[in-house]
C-alpha positions as a Markdown table, in Angstrom:
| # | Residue | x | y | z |
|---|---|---|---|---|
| 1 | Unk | 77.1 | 38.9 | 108.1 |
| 2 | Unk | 76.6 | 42.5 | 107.1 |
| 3 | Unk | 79.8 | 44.4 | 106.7 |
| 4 | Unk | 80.2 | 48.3 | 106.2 |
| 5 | Unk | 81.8 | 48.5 | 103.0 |
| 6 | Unk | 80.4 | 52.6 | 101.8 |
| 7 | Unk | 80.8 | 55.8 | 103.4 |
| 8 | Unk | 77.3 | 56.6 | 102.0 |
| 9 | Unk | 74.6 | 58.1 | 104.2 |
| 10 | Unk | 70.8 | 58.0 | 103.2 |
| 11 | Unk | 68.5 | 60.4 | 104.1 |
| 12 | Unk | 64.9 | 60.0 | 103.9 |
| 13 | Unk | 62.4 | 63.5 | 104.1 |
| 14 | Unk | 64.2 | 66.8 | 102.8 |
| 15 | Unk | 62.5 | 68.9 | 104.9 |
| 16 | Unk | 64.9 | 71.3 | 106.8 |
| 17 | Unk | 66.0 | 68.6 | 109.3 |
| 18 | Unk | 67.2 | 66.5 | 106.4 |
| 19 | Unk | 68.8 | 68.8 | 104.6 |
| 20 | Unk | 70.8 | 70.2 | 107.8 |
| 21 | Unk | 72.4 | 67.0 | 108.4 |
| 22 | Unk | 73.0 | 66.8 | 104.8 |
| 23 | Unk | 74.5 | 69.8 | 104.5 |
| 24 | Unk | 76.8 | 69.0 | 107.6 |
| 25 | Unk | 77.7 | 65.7 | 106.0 |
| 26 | Unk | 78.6 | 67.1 | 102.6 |
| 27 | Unk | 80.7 | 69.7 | 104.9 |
| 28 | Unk | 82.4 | 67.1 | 106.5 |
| 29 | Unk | 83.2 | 65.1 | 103.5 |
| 30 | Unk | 80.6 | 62.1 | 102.9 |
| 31 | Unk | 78.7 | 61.6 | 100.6 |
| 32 | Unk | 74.2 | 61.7 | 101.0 |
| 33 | Unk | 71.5 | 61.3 | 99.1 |
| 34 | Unk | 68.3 | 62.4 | 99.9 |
| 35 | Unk | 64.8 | 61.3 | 99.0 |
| 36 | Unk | 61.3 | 62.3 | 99.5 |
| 37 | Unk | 58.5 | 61.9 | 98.5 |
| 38 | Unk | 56.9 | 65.2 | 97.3 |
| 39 | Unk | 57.8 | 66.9 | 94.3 |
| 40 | Unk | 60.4 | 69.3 | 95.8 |
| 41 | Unk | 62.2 | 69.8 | 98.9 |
| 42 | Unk | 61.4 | 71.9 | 101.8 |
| 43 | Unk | 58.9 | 69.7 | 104.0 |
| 44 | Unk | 56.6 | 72.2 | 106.0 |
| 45 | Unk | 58.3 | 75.1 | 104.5 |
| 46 | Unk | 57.7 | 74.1 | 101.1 |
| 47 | Unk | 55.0 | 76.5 | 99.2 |
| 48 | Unk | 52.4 | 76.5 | 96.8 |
| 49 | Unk | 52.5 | 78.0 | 93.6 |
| 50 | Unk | 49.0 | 78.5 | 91.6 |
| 51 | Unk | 49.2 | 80.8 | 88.1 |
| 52 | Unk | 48.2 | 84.2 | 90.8 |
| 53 | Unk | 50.4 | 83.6 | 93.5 |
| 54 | Unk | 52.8 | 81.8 | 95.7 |
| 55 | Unk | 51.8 | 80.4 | 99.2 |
| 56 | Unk | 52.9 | 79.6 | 102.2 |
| 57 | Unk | 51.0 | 77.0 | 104.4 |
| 58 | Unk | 53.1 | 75.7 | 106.8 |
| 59 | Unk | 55.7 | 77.4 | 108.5 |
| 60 | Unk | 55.7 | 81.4 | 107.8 |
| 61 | Unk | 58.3 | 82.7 | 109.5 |
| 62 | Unk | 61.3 | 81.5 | 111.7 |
| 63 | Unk | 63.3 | 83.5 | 114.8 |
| 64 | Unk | 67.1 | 82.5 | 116.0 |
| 65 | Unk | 67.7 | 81.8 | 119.4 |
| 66 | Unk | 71.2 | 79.6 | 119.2 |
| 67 | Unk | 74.5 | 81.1 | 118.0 |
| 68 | Unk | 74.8 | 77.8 | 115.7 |
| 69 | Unk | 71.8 | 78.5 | 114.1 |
| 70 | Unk | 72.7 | 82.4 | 113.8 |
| 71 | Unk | 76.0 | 81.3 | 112.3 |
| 72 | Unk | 73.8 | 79.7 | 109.5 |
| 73 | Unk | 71.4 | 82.6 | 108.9 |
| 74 | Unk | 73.6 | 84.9 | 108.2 |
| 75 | Unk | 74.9 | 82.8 | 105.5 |
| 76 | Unk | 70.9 | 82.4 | 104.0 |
| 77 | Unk | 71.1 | 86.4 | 104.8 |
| 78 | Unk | 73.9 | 86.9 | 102.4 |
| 79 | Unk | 72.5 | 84.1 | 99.9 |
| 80 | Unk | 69.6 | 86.8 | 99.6 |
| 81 | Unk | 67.5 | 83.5 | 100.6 |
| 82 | Unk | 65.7 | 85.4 | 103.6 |
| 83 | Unk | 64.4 | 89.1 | 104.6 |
| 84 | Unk | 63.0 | 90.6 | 108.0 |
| 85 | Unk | 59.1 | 89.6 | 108.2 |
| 86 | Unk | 56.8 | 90.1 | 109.3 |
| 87 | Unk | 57.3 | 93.7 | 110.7 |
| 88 | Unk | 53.3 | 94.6 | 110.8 |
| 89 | Unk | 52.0 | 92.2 | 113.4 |
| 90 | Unk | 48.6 | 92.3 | 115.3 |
| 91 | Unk | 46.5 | 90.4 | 117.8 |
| 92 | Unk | 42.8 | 90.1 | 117.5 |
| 93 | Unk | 40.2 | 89.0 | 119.4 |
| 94 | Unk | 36.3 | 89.7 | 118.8 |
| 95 | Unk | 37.1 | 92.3 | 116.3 |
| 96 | Unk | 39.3 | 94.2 | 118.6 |
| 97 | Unk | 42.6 | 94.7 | 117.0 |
| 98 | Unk | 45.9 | 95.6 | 118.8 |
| 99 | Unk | 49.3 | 95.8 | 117.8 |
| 100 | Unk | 52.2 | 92.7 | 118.6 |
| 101 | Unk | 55.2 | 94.6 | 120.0 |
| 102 | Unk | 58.0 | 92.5 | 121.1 |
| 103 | Unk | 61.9 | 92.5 | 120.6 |
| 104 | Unk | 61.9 | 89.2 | 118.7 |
| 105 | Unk | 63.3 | 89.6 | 115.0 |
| 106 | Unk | 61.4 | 87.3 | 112.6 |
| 107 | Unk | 62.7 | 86.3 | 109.9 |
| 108 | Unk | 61.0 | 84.2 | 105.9 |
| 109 | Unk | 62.1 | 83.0 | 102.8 |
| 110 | Unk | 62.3 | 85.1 | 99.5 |
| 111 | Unk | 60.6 | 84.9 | 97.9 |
| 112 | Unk | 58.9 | 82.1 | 99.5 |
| 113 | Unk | 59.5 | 80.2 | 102.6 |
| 114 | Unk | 60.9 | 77.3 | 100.2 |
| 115 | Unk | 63.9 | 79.9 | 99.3 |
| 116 | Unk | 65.4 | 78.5 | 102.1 |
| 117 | Unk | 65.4 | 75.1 | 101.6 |
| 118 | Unk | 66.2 | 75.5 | 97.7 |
| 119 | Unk | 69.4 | 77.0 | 99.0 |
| 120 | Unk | 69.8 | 74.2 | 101.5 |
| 121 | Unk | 69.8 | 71.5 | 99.2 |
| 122 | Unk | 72.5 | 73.7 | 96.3 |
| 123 | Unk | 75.1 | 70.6 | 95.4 |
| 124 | Unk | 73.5 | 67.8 | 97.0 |
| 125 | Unk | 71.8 | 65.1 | 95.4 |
| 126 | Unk | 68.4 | 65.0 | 96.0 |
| 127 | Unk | 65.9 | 62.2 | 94.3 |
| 128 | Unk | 62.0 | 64.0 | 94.5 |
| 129 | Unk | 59.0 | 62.3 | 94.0 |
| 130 | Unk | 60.6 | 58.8 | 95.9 |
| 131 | Unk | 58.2 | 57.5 | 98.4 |
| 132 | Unk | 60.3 | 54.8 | 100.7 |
| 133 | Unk | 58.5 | 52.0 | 101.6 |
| 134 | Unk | 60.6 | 49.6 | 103.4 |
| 135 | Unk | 64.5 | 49.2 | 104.3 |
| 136 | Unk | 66.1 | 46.2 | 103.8 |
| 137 | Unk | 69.5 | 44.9 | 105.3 |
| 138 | Unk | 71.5 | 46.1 | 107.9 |
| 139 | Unk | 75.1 | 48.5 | 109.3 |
| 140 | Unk | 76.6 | 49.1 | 106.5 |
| 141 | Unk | 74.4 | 48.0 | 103.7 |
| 142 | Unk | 71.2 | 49.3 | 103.6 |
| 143 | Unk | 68.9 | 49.5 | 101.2 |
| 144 | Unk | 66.0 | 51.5 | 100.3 |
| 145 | Unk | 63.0 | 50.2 | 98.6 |
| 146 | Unk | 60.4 | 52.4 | 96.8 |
| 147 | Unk | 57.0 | 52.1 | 96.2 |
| 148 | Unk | 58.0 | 51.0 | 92.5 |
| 149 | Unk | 59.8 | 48.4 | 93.9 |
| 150 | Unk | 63.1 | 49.8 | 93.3 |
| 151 | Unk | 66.3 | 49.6 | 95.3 |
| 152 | Unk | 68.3 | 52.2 | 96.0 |
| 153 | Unk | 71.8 | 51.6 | 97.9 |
| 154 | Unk | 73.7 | 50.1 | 99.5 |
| 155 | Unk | 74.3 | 53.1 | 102.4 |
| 156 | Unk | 75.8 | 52.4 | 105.5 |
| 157 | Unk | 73.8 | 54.8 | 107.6 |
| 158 | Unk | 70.0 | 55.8 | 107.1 |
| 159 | Unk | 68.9 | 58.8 | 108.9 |
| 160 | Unk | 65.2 | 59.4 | 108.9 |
| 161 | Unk | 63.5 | 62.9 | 108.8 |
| 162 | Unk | 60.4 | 62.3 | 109.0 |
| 163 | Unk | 57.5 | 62.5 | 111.5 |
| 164 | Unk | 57.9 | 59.7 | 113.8 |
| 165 | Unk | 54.9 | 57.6 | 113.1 |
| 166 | Unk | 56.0 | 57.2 | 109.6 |
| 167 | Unk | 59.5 | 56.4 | 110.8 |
| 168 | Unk | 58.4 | 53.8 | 112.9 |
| 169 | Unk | 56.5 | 52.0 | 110.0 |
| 170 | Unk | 59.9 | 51.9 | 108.2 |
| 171 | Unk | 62.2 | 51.0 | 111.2 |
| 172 | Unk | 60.5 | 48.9 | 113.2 |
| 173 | Unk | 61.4 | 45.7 | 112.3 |
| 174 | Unk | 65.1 | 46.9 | 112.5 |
| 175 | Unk | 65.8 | 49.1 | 115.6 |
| 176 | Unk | 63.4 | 48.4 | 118.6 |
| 177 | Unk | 65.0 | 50.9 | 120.2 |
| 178 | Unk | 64.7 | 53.3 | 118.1 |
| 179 | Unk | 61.0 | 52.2 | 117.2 |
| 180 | Unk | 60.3 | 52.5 | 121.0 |
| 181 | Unk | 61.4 | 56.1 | 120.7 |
| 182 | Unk | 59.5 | 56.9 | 118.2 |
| 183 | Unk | 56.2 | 56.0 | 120.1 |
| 184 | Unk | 57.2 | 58.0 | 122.6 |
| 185 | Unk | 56.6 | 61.3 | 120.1 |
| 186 | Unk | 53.1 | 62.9 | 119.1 |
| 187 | Unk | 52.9 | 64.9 | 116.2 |
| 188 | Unk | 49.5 | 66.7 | 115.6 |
| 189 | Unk | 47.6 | 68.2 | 112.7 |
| 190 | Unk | 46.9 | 71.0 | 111.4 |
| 191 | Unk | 44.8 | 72.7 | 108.7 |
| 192 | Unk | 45.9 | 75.6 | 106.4 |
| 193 | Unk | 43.6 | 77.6 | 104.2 |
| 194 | Unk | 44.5 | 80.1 | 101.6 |
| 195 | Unk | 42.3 | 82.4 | 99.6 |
| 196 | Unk | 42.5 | 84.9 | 97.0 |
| 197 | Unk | 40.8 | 88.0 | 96.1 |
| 198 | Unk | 40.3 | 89.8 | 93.1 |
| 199 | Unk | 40.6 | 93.0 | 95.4 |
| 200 | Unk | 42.3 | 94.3 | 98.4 |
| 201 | Unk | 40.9 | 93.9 | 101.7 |
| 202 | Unk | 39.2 | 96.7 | 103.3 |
| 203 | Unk | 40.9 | 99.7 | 105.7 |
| 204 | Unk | 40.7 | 98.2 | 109.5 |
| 205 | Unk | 40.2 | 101.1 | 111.9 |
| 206 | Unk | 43.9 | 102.2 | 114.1 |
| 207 | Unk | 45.2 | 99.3 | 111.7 |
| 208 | Unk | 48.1 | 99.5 | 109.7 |
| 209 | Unk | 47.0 | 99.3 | 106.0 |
| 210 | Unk | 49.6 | 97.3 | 105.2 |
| 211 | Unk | 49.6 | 95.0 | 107.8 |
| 212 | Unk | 51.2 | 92.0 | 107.7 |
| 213 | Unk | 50.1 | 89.1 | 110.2 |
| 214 | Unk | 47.6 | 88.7 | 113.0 |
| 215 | Unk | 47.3 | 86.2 | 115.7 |
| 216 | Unk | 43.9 | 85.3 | 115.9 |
| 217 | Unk | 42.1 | 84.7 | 119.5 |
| 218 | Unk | 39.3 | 82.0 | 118.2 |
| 219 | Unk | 38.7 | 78.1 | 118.6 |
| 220 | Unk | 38.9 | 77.1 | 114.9 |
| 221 | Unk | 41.7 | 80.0 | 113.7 |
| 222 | Unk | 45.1 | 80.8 | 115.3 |
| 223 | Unk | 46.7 | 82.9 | 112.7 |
| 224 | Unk | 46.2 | 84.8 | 109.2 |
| 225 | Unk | 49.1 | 85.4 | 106.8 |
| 226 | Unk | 48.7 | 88.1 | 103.5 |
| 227 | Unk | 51.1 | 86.2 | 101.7 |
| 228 | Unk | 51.1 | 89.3 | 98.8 |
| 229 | Unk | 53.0 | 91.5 | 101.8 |
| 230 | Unk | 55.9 | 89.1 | 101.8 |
| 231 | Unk | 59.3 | 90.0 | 100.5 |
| 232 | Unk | 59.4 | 89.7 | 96.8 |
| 233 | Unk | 55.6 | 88.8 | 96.3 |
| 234 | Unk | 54.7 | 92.5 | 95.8 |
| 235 | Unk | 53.5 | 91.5 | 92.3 |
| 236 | Unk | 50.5 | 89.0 | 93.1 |
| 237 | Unk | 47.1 | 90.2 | 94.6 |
| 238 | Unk | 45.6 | 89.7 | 97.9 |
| 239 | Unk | 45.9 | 86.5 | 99.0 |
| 240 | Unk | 45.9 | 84.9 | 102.9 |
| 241 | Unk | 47.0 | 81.5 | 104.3 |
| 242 | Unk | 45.1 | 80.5 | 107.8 |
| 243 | Unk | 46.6 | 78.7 | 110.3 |
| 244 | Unk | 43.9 | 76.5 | 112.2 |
| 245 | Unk | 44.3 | 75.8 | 115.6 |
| 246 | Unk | 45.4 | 72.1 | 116.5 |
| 247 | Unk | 43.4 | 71.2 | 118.7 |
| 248 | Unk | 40.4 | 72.1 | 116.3 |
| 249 | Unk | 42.2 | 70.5 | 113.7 |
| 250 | Unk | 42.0 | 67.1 | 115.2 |
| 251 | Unk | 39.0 | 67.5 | 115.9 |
| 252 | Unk | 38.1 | 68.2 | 112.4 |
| 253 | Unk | 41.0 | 65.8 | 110.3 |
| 254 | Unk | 38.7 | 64.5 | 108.0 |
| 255 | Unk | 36.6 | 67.2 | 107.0 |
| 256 | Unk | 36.1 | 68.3 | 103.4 |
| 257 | Unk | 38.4 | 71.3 | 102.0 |
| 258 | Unk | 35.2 | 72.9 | 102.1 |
| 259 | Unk | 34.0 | 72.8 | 105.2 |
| 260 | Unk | 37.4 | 73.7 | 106.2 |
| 261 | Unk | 37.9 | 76.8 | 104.3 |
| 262 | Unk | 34.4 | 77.9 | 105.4 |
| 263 | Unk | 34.9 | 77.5 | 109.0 |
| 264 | Unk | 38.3 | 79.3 | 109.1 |
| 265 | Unk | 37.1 | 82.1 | 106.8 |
| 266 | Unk | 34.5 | 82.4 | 109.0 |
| 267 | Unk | 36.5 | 83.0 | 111.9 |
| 268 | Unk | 38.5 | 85.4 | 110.2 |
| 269 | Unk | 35.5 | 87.3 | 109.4 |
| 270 | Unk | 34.2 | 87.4 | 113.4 |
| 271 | Unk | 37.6 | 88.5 | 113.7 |
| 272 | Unk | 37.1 | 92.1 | 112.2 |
| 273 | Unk | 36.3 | 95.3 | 113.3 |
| 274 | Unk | 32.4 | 95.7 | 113.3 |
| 275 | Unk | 31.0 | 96.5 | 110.1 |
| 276 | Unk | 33.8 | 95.5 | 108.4 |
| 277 | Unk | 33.1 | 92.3 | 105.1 |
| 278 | Unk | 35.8 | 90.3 | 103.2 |
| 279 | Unk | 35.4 | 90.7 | 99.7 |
| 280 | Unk | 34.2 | 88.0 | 97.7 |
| 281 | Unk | 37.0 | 85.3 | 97.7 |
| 282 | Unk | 38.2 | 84.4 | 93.6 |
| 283 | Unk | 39.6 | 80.9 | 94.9 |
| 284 | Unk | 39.9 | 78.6 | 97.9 |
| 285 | Unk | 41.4 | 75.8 | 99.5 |
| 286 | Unk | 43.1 | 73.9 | 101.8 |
| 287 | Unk | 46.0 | 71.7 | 102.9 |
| 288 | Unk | 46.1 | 69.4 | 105.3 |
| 289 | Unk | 49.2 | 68.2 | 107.6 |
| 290 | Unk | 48.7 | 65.2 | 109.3 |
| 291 | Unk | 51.9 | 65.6 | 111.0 |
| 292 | Unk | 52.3 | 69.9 | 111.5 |
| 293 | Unk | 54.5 | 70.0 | 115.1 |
| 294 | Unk | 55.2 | 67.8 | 118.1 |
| 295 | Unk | 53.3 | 67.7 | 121.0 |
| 296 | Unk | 55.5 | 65.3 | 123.3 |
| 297 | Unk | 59.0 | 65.2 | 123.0 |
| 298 | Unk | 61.1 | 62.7 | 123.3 |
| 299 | Unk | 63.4 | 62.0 | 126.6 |
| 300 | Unk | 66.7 | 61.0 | 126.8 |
| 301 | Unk | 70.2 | 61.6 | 127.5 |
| 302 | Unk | 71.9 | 64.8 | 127.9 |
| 303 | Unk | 74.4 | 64.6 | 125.0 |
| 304 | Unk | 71.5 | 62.7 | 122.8 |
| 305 | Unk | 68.2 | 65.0 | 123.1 |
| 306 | Unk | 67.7 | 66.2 | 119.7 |
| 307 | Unk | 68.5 | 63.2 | 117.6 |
| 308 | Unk | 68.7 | 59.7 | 117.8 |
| 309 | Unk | 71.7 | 57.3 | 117.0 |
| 310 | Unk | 72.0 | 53.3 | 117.2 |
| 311 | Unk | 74.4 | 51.2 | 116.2 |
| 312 | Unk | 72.3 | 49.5 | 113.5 |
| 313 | Unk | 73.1 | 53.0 | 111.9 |
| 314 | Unk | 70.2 | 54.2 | 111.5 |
| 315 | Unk | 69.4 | 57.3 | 113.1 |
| 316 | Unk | 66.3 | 59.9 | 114.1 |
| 317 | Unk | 66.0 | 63.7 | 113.5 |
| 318 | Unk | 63.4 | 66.3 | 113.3 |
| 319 | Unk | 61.3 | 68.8 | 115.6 |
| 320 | Unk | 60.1 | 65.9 | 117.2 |
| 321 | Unk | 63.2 | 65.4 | 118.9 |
| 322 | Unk | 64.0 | 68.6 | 120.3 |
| 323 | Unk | 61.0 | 71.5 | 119.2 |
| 324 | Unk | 58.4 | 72.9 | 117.3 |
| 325 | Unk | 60.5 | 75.7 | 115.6 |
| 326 | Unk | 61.9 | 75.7 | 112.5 |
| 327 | Unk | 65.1 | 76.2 | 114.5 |
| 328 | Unk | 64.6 | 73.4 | 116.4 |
| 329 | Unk | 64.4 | 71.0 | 113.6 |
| 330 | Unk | 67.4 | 72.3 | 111.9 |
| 331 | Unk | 69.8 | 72.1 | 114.9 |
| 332 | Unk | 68.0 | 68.3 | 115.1 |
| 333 | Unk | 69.6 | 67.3 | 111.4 |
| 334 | Unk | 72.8 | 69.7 | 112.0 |
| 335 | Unk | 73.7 | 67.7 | 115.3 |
| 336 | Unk | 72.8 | 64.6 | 114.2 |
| 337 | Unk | 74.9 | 65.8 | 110.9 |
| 338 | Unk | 78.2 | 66.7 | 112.7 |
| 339 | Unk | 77.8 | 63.4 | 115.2 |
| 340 | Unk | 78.2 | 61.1 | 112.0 |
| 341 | Unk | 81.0 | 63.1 | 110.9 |
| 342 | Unk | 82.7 | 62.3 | 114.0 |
| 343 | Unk | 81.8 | 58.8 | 113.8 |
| 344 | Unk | 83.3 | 58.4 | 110.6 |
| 345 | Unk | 86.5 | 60.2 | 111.5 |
């Protein structure tokens, strides 16, 4: 019989659901590691860095609706980690181009959406470039075995940030419950472009030349990012990221980069004032996210909506749980985060 002889929490995915309730834990006096498989932390608002320029393809910006969540910007505020953005935004549809007015105050990572998360995961310790493939064990002494075989552990809780398709492949011998949960989430794709120019792209008529963002009315393209108009980026040249629409992106999963970037460039051009070209492109390519934002969300009990919790101890967090905004995730991980601090009280 299993018995729970560590405080230790695990917590696989560092995007910012994982590192929320990792911060919350390290607040609250236990200790977490973290591990994930990509090179760096940050999830969907990690960023790409070429030798030109910096990128952001998933999330590009992020708004504050709860007072929790406030609480915790400020603090990313005074870390220097974020800046208003955009302040330039347009709509477009068959070339006509209008400007977004609203009272909503968006805010990004300097100088990349990844700031944030870099300033998240400060002190904690975080093992990169760790694909989980299995958990072995149960309450109290987990462990974690990676695609070299190797264990890591024992923990007494494992909390899983991660789409839940791929937390069900790792959990469902364990936790039916949780596993049943799981199912009942659908997380849908999304491609993301990017392109850079060796020059600037031309004036748009009654258009801010300097603008910023624009949502884009087409099938294949919902939104187009000049990542060079960022805060702190004022160094690299032109250079966009486009958002594809989702349902177009499933559509098109398995498509070539190529086709991909075409398509969406494409659609970017039909979005322009007549008589108005993109300048030859200097590079291309694209990213895809099998798993870019939830679709379904998962039910439950009042007190329990945004995470889940089961006595095995292993636990659920993530935008799949409670939204699609990068607010949402984090107050996923930082509930989940002070309900295990509770616990262990």
């Amino acid at each position: 019989m299993c018995s729970d002889s560590t405080r230790r929490t695990a917590i696989i995915g560092a995007g910012i659901a994982g590192l929320a309730c990792a911060r919350a834990l390290d607040t609250g006096g236990l200790p977490v590691t973290l591990f994930d498989k990509a090179r760096g932390v940050g999830g969907r608002m990690s960023s790409r860095r070429l030798p030109d320029a910096v990128l952001d393809l998933g999330a590009q910006f992020f708004s504050v609706r709860d007072t929790t969540f406030r609480h915790a910007v400020d603090s990313w505020h005074k870390a220097g980690a974020i800046a208003p953005w955009p302040v330039s935004l347009w709509s477009a549809e068959t070339g006509s181009w209008q400007r977004h007015e609203d009272d909503l105050e968006r805010l990004c990572g300097t100088p990349s959406m990844s700031a944030v998360t870099r300033h998240l995961a400060e002190g904690l310790t975080v093992e990169t470039e760790t694909r989980i493939e299995h958990l072995e064990g149960c309450a109290g002494q987990w462990q974690l075995v990676d695609e070299h075989g190797n264990r890591h552990g024992p923990f007494a809780r494992v909390v899983l940030a991660i789409p839940s398709s791929q937390a069900h492949a790792l959990l469902g011998s364990h936790d039916e419950s949780l596993a049943a949960a799981c199912e009942t989430v659908i997380q849908r794709p999304c491609w993301a472009a990017w392109a850079l120019f060796d020059a600037p792209l031309p004036a748009l008529p009654d258009v801010d030349s300097d603008w910023q963002a624009v949502r884009i009315n087409d099938p294949r393209l919902r939104f187009v990012v000049r990542n060079q108009l960022k805060p702190g980026r004022q160094d690299q040249g032109e250079s966009l990221s486009l958002l594809a629409n989702l349902s177009w992106s499933e559509a098109r999963l398995e498509d070539s980069e190529e086709t991909v970037v075409e398509a969406l460039l494409d659609a970017f051009q039909q979005a322009l004032p007549a008589g108005i070209s993109l300048p030859e492109p200097s590079a291309l390519g694209a990213h895809r996210w099998r798993y870019a934002q939830p679709d379904v969300f998962a039910g439950g009990e009042a007190v329990n909506l945004d995470y889940r919790l089961s006595a095995s101890g292993l636990a659920l967090c993530g935008d799949g749980w409670r939204g699609p905004r990068v607010e949402d995730a984090w107050l996923s991980g930082h509930h989940l985060g002070e309900a295990l601090v509770a616990k262990s009280i």
